[in-house]
C-alpha positions in Angstrom: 43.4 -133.1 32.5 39.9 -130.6 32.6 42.1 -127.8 31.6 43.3 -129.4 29.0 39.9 -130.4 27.6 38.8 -127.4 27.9 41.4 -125.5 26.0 41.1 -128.3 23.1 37.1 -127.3 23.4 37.7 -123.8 23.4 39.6 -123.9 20.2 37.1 -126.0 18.7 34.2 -123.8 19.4 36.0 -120.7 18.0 36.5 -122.9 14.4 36.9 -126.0 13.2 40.2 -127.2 13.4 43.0 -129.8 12.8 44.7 -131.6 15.8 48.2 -129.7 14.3 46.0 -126.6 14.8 45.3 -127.4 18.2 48.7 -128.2 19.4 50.0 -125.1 17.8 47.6 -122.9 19.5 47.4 -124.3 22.9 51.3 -125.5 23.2 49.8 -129.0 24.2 51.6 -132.0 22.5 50.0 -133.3 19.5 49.9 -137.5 20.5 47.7 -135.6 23.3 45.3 -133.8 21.0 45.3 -136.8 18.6 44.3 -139.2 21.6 41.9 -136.8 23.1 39.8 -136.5 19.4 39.4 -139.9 19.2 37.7 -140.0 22.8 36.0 -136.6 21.6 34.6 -138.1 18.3 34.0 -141.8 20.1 31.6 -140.0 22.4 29.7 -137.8 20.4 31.7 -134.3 21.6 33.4 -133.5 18.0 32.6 -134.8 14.4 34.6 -135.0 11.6 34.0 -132.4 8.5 36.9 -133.0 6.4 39.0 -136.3 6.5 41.4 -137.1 3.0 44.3 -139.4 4.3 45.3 -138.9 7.6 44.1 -135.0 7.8 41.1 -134.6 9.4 39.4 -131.4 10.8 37.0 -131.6 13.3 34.5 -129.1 14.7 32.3 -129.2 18.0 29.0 -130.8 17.9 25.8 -129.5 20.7 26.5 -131.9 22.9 30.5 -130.4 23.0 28.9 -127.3 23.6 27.2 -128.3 26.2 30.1 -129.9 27.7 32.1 -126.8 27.2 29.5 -124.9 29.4 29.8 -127.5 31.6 33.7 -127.1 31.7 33.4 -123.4 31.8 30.7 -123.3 34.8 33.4 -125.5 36.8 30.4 -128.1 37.9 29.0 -130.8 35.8 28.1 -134.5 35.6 28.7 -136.4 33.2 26.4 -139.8 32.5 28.0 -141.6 29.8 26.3 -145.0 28.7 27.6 -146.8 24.9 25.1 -148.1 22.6 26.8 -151.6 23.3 25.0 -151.9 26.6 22.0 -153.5 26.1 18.2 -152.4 28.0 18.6 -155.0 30.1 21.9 -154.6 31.4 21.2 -150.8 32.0 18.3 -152.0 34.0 20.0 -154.5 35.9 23.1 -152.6 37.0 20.7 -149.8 37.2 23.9 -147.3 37.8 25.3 -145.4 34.6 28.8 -144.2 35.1 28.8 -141.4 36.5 31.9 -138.3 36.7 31.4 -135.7 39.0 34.2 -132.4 39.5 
């Protein structure tokens, strides 16, 4: 799944791009790309810069970049906390999620 992530990131950092863009140019399926831009956007990693109907192109935000280096470098963690969670439920658990590689 990383290399996948990271060829959709790669792409993404060259241009902005569609999810039919990405597919094309990486051979992976599109239902993969799709699902993986709505994580991507969810989380902060891409944005949306053009959306009329169901065509959207997205382009990488910092913090994609920064994952990208991450990606590239082949070591990263990854602390991902949503806005949901509330001060005190940070504090009690105390642990954010964290994804080492």
């Amino acid at each position: 799944m990383q290399w996948k992530l990271r060829l959709i990131l790669e792409e993404l950092y060259k241009a902005p791009r569609n999810p039919g863009d990405i597919a094309g140019k990486t051979g992976l399926p599109r239902y993969e790309v799709l699902a993986s831009f709505h994580v991507l956007e969810a989380l902060g990693f891409v944005t949306t810069i053009y959306s009329r109907g169901t065509h959207r192109v997205y382009k990488l935000t910092s913090l994609g970049e920064k994952l990208l280096q991450a990606l590239r470098l082949g070591s990263f963690e990854i602390d991902i906390r949503t806005e949901h969670q509330t001060a005190e439920s940070m504090a009690a658990s105390n642990s954010p999620v964290t994804v080492e590689a």
